[in-house]
Each structure stands twice: as C-alpha cells, then as structure tokens.
C-alpha positions as a Python dict, from the first residue, in 0.01 Angstrom:
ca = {
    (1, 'X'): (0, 0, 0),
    (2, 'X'): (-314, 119, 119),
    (3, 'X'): (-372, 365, -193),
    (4, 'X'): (-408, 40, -355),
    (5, 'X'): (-666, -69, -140),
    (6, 'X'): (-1048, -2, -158),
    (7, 'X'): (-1190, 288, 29),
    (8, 'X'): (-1213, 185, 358),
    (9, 'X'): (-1608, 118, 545),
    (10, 'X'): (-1682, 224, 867),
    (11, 'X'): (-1960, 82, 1063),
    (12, 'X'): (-2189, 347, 1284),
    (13, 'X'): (-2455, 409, 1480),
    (14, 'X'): (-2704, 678, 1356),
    (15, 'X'): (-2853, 732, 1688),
    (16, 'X'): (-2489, 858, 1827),
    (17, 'X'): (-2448, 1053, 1463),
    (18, 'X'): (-2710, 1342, 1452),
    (19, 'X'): (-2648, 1413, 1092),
    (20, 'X'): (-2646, 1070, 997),
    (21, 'X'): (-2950, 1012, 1198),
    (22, 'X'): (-3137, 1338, 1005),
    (23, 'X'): (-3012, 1223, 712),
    (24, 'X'): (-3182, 830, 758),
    (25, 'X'): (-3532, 970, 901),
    (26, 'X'): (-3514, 1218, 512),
    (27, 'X'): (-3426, 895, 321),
    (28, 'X'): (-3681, 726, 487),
    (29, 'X'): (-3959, 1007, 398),
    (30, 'X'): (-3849, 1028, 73),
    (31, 'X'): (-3804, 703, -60),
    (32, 'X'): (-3996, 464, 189),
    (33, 'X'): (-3725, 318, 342),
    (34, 'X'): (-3411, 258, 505),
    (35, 'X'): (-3065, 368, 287),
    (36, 'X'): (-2859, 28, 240),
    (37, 'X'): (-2548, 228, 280),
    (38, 'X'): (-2374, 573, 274),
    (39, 'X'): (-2082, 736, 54),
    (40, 'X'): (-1897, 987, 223),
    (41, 'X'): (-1605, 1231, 9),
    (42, 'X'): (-1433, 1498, 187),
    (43, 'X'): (-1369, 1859, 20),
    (44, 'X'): (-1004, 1996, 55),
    (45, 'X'): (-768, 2292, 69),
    (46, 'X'): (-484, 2301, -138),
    (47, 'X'): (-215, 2428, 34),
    (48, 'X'): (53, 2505, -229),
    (49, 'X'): (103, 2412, -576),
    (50, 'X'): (-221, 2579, -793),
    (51, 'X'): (-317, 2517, -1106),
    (52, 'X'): (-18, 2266, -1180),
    (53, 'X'): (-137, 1961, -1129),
    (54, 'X'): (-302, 1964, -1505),
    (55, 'X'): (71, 2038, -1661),
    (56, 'X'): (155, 1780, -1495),
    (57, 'X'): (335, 1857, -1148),
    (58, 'X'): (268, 1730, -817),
    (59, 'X'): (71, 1930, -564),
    (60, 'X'): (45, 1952, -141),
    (61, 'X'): (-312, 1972, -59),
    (62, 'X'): (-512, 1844, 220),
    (63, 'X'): (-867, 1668, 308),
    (64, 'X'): (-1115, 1921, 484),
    (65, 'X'): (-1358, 1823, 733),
    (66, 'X'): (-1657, 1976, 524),
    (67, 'X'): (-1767, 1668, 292),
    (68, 'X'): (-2066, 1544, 74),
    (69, 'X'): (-2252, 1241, 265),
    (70, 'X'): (-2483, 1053, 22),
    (71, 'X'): (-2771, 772, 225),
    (72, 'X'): (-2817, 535, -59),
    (73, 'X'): (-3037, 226, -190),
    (74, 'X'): (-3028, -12, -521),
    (75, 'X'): (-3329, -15, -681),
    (76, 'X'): (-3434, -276, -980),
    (77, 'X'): (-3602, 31, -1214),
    (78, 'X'): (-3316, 99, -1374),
    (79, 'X'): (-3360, 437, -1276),
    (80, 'X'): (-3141, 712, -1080),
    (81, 'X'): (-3357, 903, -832),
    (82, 'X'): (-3153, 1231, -695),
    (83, 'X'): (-3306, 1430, -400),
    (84, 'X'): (-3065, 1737, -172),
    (85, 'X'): (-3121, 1818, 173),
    (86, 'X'): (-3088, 2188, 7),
    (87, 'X'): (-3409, 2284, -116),
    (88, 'X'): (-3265, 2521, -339),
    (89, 'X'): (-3116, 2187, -508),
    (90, 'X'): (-3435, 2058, -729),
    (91, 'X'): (-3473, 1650, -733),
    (92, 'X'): (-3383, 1479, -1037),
    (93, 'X'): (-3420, 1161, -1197),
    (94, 'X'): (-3299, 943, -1530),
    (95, 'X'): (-3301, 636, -1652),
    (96, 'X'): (-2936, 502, -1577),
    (97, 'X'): (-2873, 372, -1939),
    (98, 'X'): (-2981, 754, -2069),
    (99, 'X'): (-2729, 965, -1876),
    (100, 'X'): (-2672, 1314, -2092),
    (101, 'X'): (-2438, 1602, -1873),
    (102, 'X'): (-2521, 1925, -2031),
    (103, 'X'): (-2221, 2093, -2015),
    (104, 'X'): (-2374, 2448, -2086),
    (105, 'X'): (-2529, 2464, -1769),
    (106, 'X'): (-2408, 2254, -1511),
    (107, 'X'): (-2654, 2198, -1238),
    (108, 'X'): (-2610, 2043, -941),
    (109, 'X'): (-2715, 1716, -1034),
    (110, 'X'): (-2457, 1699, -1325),
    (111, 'X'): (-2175, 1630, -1113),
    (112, 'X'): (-2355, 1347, -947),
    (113, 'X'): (-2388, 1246, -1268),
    (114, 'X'): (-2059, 1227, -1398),
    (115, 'X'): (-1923, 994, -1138),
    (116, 'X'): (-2239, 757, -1203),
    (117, 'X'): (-2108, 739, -1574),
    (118, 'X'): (-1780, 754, -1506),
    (119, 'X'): (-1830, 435, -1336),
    (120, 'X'): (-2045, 266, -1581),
    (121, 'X'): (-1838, 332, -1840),
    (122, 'X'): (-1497, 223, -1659),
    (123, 'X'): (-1697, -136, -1636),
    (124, 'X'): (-1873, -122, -1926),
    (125, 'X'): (-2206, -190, -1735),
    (126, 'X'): (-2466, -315, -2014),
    (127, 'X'): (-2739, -328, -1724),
    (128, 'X'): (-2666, -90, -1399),
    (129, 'X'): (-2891, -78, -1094),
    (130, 'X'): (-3135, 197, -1035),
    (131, 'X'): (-3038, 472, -747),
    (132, 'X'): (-3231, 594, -501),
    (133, 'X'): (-3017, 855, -336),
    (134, 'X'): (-3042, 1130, -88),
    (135, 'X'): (-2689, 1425, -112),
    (136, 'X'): (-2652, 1610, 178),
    (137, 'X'): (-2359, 1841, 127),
    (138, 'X'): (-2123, 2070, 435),
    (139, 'X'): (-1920, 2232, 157),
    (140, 'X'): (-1968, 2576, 74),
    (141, 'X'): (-2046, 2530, -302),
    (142, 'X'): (-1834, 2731, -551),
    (143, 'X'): (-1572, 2825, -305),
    (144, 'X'): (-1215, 2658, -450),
    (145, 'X'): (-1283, 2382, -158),
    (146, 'X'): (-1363, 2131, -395),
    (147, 'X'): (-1717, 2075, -344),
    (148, 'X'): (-1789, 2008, -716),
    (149, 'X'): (-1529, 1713, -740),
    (150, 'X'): (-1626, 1598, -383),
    (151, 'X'): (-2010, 1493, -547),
    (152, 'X'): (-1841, 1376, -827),
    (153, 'X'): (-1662, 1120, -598),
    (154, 'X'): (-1947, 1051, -367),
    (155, 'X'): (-2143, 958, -655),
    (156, 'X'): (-1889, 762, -808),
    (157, 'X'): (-1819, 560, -482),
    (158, 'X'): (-2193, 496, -398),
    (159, 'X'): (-2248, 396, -785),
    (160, 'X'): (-1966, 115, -730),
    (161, 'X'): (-2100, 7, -427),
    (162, 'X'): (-2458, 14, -549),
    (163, 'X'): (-2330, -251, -873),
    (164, 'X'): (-2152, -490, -681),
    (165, 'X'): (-1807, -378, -788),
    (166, 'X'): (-1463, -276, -642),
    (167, 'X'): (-1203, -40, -717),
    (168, 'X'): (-883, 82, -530),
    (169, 'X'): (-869, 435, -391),
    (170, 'X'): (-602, 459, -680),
    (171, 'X'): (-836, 416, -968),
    (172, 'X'): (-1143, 542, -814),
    (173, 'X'): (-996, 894, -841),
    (174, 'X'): (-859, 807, -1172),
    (175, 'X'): (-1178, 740, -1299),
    (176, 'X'): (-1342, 1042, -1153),
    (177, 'X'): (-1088, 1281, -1269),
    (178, 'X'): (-1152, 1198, -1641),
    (179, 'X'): (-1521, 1178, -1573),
    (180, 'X'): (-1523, 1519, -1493),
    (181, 'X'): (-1464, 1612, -1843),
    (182, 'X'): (-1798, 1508, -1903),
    (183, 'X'): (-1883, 1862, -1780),
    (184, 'X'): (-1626, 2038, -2023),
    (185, 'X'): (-1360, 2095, -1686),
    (186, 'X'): (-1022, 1991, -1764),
    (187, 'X'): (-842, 1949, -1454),
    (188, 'X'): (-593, 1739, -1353),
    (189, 'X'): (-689, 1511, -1069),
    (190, 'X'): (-558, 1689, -761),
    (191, 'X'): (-921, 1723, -617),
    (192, 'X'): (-1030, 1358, -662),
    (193, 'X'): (-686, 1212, -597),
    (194, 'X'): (-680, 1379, -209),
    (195, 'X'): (-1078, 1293, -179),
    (196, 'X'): (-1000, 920, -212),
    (197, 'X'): (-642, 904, -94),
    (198, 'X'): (-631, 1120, 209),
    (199, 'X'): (-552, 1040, 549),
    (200, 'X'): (-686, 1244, 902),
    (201, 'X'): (-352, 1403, 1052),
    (202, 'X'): (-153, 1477, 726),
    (203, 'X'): (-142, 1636, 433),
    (204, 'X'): (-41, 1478, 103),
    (205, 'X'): (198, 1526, -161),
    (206, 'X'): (27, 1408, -478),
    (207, 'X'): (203, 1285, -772),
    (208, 'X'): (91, 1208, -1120),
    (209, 'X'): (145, 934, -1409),
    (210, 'X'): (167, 722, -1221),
    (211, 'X'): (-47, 869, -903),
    (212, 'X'): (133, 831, -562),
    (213, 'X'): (39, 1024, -244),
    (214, 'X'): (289, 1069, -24),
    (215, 'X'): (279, 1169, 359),
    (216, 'X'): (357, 1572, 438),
    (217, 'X'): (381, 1635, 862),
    (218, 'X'): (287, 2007, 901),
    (219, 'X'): (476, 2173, 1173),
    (220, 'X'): (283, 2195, 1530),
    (221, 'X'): (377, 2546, 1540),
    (222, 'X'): (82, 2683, 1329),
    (223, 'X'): (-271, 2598, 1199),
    (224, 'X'): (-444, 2651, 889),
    (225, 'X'): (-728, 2894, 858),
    (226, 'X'): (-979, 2883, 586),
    (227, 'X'): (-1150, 3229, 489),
    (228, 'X'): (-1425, 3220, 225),
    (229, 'X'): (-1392, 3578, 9),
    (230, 'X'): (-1781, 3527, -77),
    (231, 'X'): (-1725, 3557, -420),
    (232, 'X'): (-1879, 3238, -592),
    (233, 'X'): (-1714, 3090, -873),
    (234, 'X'): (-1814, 2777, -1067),
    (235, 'X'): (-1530, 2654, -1268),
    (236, 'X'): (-1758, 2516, -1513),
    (237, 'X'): (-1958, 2768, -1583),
    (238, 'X'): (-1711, 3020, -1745),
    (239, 'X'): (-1410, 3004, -1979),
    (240, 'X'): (-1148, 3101, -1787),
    (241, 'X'): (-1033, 2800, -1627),
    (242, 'X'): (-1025, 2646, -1958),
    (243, 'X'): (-833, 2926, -2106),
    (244, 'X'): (-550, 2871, -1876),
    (245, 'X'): (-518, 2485, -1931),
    (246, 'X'): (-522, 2576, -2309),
    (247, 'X'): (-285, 2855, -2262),
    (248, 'X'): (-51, 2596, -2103),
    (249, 'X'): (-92, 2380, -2374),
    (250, 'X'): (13, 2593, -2610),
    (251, 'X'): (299, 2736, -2418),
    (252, 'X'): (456, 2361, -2436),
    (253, 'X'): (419, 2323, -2798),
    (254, 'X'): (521, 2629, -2886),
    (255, 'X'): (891, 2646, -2700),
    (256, 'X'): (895, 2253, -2780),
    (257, 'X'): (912, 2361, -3174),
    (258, 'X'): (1171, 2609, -3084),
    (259, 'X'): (1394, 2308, -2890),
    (260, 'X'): (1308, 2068, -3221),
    (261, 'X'): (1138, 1856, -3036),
    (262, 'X'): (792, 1680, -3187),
    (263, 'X'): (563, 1935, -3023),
    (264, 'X'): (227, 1793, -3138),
    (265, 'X'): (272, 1499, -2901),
    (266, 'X'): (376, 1745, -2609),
    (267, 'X'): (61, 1889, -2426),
    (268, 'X'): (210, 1943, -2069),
    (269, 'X'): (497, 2187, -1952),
    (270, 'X'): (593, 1900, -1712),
    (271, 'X'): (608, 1642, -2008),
    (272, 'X'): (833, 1922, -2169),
    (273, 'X'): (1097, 1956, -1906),
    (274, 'X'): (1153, 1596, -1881),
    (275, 'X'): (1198, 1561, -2232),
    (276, 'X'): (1475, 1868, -2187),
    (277, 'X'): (1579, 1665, -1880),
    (278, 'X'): (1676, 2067, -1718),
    (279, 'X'): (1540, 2174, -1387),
    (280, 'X'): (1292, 2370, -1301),
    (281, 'X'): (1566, 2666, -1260),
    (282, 'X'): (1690, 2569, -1601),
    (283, 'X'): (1348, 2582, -1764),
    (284, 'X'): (1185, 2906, -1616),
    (285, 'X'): (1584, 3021, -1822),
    (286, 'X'): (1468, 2842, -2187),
    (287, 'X'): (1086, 3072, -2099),
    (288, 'X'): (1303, 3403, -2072),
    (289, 'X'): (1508, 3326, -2359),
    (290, 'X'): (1198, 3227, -2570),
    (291, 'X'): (862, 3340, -2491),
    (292, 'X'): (799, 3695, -2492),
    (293, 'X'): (551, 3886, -2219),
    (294, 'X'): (327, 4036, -2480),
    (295, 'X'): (-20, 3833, -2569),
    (296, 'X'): (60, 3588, -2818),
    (297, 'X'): (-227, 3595, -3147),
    (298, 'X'): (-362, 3317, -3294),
    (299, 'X'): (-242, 3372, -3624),
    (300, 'X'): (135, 3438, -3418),
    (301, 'X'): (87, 3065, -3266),
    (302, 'X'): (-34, 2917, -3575),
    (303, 'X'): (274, 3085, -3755),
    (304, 'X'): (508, 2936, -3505),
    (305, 'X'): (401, 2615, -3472),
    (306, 'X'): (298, 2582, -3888),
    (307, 'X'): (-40, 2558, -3841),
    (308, 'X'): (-364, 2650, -3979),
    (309, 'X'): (-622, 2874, -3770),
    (310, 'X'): (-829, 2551, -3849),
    (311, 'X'): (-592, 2308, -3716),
    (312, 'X'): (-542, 2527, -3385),
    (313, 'X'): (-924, 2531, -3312),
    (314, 'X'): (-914, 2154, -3425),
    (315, 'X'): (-666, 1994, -3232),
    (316, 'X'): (-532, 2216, -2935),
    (317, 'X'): (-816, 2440, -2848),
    (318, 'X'): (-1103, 2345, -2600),
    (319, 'X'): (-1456, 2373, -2695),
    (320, 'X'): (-1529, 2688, -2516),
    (321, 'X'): (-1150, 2885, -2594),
    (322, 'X'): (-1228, 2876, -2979),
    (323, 'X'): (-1324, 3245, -3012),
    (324, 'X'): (-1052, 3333, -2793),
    (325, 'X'): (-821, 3566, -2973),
    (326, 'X'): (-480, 3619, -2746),
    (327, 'X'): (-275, 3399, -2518),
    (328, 'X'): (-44, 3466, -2231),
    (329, 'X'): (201, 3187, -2316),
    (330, 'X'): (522, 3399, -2082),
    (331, 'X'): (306, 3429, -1817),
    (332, 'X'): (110, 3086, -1777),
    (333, 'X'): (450, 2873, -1812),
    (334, 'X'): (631, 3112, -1556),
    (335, 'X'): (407, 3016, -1298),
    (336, 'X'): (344, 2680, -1367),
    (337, 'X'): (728, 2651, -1362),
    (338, 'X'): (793, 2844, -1052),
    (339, 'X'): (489, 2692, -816),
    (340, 'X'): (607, 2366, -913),
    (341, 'X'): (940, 2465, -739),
    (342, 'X'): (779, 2628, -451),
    (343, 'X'): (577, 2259, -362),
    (344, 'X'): (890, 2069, -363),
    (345, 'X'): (1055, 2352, -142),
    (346, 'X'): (767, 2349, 111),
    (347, 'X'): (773, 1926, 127),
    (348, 'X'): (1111, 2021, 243),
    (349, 'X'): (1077, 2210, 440),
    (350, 'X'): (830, 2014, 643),
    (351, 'X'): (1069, 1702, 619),
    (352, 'X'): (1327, 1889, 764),
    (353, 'X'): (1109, 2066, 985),
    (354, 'X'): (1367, 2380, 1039),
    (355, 'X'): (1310, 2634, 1338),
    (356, 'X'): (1210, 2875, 1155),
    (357, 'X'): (997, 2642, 892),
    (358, 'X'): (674, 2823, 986),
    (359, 'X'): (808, 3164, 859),
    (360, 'X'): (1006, 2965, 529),
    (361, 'X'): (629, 2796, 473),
    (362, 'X'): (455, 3106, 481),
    (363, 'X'): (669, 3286, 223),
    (364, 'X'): (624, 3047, -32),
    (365, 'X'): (239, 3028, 38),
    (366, 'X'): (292, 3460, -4),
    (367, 'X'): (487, 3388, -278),
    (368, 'X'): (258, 3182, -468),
    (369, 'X'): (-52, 3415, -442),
    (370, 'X'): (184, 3683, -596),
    (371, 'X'): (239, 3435, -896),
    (372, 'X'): (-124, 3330, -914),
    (373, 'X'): (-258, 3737, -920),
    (374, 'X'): (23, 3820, -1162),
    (375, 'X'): (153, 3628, -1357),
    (376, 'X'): (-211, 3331, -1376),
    (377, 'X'): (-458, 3638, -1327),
    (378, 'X'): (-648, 3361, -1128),
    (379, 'X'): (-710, 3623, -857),
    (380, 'X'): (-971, 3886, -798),
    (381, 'X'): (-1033, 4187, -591),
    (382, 'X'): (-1233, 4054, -252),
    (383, 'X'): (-909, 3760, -280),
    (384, 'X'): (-603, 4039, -281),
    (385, 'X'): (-791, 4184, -23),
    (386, 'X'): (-878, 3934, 181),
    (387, 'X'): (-514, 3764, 195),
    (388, 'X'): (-418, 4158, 273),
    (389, 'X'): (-642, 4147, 550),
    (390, 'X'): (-515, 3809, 682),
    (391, 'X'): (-175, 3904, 678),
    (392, 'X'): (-206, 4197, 898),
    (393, 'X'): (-394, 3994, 1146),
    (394, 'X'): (-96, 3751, 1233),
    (395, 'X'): (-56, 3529, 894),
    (396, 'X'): (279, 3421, 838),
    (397, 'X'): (140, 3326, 471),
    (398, 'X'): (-209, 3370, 291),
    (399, 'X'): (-303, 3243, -64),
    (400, 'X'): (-602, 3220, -258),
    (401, 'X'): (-649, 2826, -301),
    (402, 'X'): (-868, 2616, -568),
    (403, 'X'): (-922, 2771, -933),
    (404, 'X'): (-944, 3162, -762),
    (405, 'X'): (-1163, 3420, -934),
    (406, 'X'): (-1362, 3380, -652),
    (407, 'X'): (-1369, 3088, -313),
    (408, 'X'): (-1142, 3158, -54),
    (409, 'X'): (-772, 3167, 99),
    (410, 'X'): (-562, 2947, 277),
    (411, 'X'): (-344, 3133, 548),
    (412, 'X'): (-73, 2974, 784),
    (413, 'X'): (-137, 3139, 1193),
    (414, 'X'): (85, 3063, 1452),
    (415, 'X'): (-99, 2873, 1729),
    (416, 'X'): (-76, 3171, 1978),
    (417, 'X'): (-194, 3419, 1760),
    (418, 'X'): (-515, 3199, 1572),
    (419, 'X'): (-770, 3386, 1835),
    (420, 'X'): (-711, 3736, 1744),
    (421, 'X'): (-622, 3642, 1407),
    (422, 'X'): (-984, 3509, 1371),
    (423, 'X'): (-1144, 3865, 1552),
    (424, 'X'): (-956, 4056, 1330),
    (425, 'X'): (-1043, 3893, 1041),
    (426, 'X'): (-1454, 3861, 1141),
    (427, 'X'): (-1428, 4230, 1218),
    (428, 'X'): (-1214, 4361, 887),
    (429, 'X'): (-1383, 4106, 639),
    (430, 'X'): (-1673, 3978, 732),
    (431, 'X'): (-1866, 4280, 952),
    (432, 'X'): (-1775, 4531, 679),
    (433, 'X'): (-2028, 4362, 430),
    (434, 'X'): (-2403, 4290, 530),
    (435, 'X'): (-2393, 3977, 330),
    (436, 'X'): (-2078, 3849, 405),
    (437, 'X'): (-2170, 3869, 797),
    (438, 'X'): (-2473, 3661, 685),
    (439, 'X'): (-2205, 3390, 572),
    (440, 'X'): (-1947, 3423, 855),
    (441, 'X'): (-1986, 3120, 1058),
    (442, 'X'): (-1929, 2886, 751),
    (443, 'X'): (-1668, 3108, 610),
    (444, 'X'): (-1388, 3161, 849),
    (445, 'X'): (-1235, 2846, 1044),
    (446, 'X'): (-957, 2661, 1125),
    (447, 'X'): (-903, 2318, 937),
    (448, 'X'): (-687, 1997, 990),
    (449, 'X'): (-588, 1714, 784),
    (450, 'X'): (-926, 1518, 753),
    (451, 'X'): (-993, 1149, 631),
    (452, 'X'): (-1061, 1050, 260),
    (453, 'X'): (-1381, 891, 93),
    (454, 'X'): (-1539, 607, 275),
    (455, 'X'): (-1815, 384, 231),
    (456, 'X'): (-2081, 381, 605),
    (457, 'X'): (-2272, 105, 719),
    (458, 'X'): (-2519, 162, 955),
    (459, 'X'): (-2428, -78, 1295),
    (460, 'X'): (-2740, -326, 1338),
}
C-alpha cells in the first residue's frame, strides 16, 4: 500500500525549475554551497468535515498546489541553521540537542522546529546532524490552508533525510501530528495526514486510529475555488481553538457519566458513540435528550462529572482554557456529530456520482458553514460575508475551511460559470477594500487535487 511506503523522491533539473533554480543560487549565497537535497510539503483545503478530525472522525480534504520547499544540507556542527526567502522571516539557529518551542509566541521558526524534534525524539537520536536549511514558502500564512502544519512536515521530512533514516508516509504524519503539540495546538492530524498521504487528481478521505486515506473522485462538473477573507488567524496564538477541543472533551465525559459509562477514559465524541454502538442519527438524539443549549459552568461540569474545580483544571483542561469560565457542551457535540454525517454523505455522493451530485455536494458544503458559524462559532464577519458573496456569484456551495476565525472559504463553481464567478468575486470582495486588492492575486484561485510531501534531488 503505498501509504505504507516512504515519501516518494523525484529527481529534477533546476535549470528547467525557476523556483528551484532561485532557491539553489540563495542556498548557495547563504551557506557556501550547493543544498544536498530538497523537502517539499503541500498545504491543503479541507473540503468538508471541520474541526472533527480531533474527536475523532474522518475528514475529505485535499492537497493544494501552494507548498513549503526547503533546499537542505547536513552539517557536522551539530547545529540547525534556519534562513526564509521572506525577509520578514528573521534567520535562526540552535544547537540540535537544545531545541526549546516557546509556545507563548510561536514564531515562524517554531514550527520548523517541532518537526526537527518530533523526529529526534521518534528515534531517540543521542547525536543528530547539524542543518543548514533554506524555507521558501507559496502558502499564504495564517489562512486555514495549512501552512503552519505544511513547515512542520517539511521540516520533519528533511530532518529524516538529513539523519540517515526512513519512515512511511503513514508514520511520518503520525509523528508530526503529535509534534505539533509542542506548540500547545491540539489538533488531530488531518493537516499532516493529507500533506504526506496525498495524491495529484484526488481528494482523500482520511481516517483515524488506525490512519487510512482513501481515494474521493470529485465530479468533472465543477471546480474548487479558494478565496482568502484576509483576516489572519494563527491557531496558536489564541485560545480559541483550544477551547473548542476542550469543550469537546468535556461534552464526551459529561453525557458518558449520564450513559454509566467510565467517562474519565473517554476524551473523544467519536470514542463515545462507538462505545454506545448508535449512529450518528441516534447520537445527535442522546445530545437533545441530555445536554442543554445554555453555557455549561465549571462548577456545573465539575458537579456532574464529581469533580473538583482542581481536578477539572488538572486533568481535562488545556494549559491555556484554565481561566475559562463557561462551555458550550450542546453546541460543540451537535456539530461535531452532524459534520461527521455530512463527510460520509458527500464520499457518497461522489462514489455514486448522481446527476445532480454537484448541487447534493454543495448543500452539504452550505450546510456545514451554517453549523460551523452557529453552532462552533468558528466563523467571523469578512467569512459570512465572503461565502455570501460567493454564493451569489454562481457557488453551488461555499464554506469557511481550516480552524475559521479568519483564512478563507472553499466554494464548489460549476465549470461554465468559474469565469464570472471569479469577476464577481474580485469586484465584490476584493476591490471594495484597499488592502485586500493589494492581496488579490494570491487570494482568489481555482485549486485541484495536488501531490503529497516528497523528497527532490537535483538531476546531475
């Protein structure tokens, strides 16, 4: 299965690669000479299924074209040299046996860093090889494409390479989905798992414990349009992503005490319905009949589940949710419940591949961006707007996609109507704002199913 086979290497000529070439003659002025090799991971849209893939339910995203391209050598000082092609990126270096991610700040170079540690630590590496390594990044940065996770793979593929070892697509994004923690996110490994295990021409629905990716053949009918809102939002930098995974959390424990089931080793609504062994129908039921809509308190969870306020903040709450002092429990399952329906529906949809499956795929993507402003509050003004916008230029569906409060949408266009749909949107969106028009030509474009991560050696 080629999951379970390494990322794959491609061999190239810089001279017929212009960014490839650029990106040599930098190494070159930087460092003295040539790169040995080059780590490539792709960013990615999800297309359906957000913020589910850390309660454990699969999701249907796909590889972008955008990508972080790393030129790098092994050096014997023991040290990691980091230099961007962004100037507004500062260089960085550390000795590799003295990594530290500071997790109130996370910089650019602290993603990088996590998949170099991540590594290390996954082979125990008493002596690693020094770095020399030049990032050059096509990603908008902080825009729910994945850019953050995409240099966390890059790094973690060129740090495997650079030691000599070997790892299958499989357990590279394993690793790099727990090494992200080292940055306080707690995701669930959709991003890395599509950055090593896509494939160009389709889109992938990703499974979890144990990981599978399986094919998804989008219909021919329509193409997938990218549109950044402009709003910038780094999941790591603010509470709210965390709040949500915690707010999950605690949703699972708190209806599994109210089914008599051992709730403190239950942390995922997924985990939960297969120990109820219902369906997704019949759980979003057991959330109506127990859960109420009104913000749960702290000392109302710790009541219900027999706690202390100490035990809460000691064993269930994240390191930056311990002031927080209500939870939407209702709300958080509901969607988790009812997006993890609608990704099963669209994979059907596209297996089935119905006449009207454009129109059926759209809804649910409509669907879901109603669930994710509502009932996640993972949405913000410039995104309702936006997928408004989008929708009355020809959409069939628009969503926000990646962890929202910011980044962009996703919207499914017929084929015959992505030229006006694109004019519309330029002259609603993007014109309206003088900053925004700034940012238009990397903001609004059509995507396909890209390739995953991939190791590049130059041709000699």
């Amino acid at each position: 299965m080629a999951a379970h086979s390494p990322p794959p290497t491609a061999r190239v000529q810089p001279t017929e690669n212009r960014r490839l070439l650029k990106l040599k003659e930098m190494f070159i002025s930087n460092f003295g000479c040539e790169p040995s090799f080059y780590a490539r991971a792709p960013g990615r849209v999800n297309l359906i299924g957000e913020h589910i893939d850390y309660c454990g339910y699969a999701v249907l995203p796909m590889a972008i074209e955008q990508d972080i391209l790393a030129a790098v050598q092994s050096v014997p000082s023991h040290v990691l040299h980091l230099t961007n092609t962004n100037p507004s990126y500062l260089d960085f270096s550390v000795g590799v046996n003295d990594i530290q991610i500071d997790k109130t700040k996370p910089l650019w170079h602290s993603y990088f860093l996590c998949g170099v540690k991540g590594i290390q630590e996954h082979f125990n590496l008493s002596s690693p090889t020094g770095i020399n390594c030049l990032v050059d990044g096509t990603i908008p940065p902080s825009s729910g494409l994945s850019s953050s996770s995409a240099l966390v793979c890059c790094a973690g593929l060129a740090t495997l390479i650079a030691n000599g070892k070997s790892l299958s697509k499989v357990e590279l994004a394993e690793t790099c989905a727990k090494c992200e923690r080292y940055i306080g996110t707690e995701g669930g490994g959709m991003d890395q798992s599509i950055s090593y295990l896509a494939e160009e021409g389709t889109a992938k629905l990703i499974e979890f414990s144990p990981l599978r990716a399986t094919d998804v053949k989008l219909p021919t009918g329509a193409v997938f349009v990218i549109a950044n809102s402009c709003v910038e939002m780094n999941k790591a930098a603010t509470a709210n992503f965390n709040i949500r995974v915690v707010e999950c959390r605690l949703a699972t424990k708190v209806l599994a005490k109210s089914k008599g089931l051992d709730w403190k080793n239950l942390v995922k609504l997924g985990d939960l319905q297969n120990r109820l062994s219902v369906s997704l129908e019949d759980i979003l039921e057991v959330v109506e009949e127990i859960l109420h809509p009104e913000p749960y308190t702290r000392e109302e969870i710790c009541e219900s589940l027999g706690i202390s306020l100490e035990e809460l903040r000691a064993s269930i709450l994240s390191q930056n949710t311990q002031d927080v002092s209500t939870f939407k429990l209702y709300q958080r399952a509901k969607h988790v419940y009812s997006e993890a329906a609608r990704v099963l529906t669209f994979k059907k949809v596209c297996d089935e591949a119905p006449a009207n499956a454009v129109q059926l795929l759209g809804d649910l993507m409509n669907q879901s961006h109603v669930s994710c402003r509502d009932m996640y509050e993972c949405s913000c003004f410039e995104l309702d707007q936006l997928v408004d916008i989008c929708l009355k230029s020809g959409a069939v569906g628009s969503r926000l996609t990646g962890a929202g409060w910011g980044g962009c949408t996703v919207s499914m266009v017929p084929v015959e109507k992505l030229s006006d749909f694109l004019l519309n949107v330029q002259e609603k969106y993007y014109k309206s704002d003088t900053r925004r028009a700034a940012m238009q030509k990397q903001s609004l474009f059509a995507t396909k199913p890209g390739s995953g991560a991939m190791v590049i050696l130059e041709e000699k």
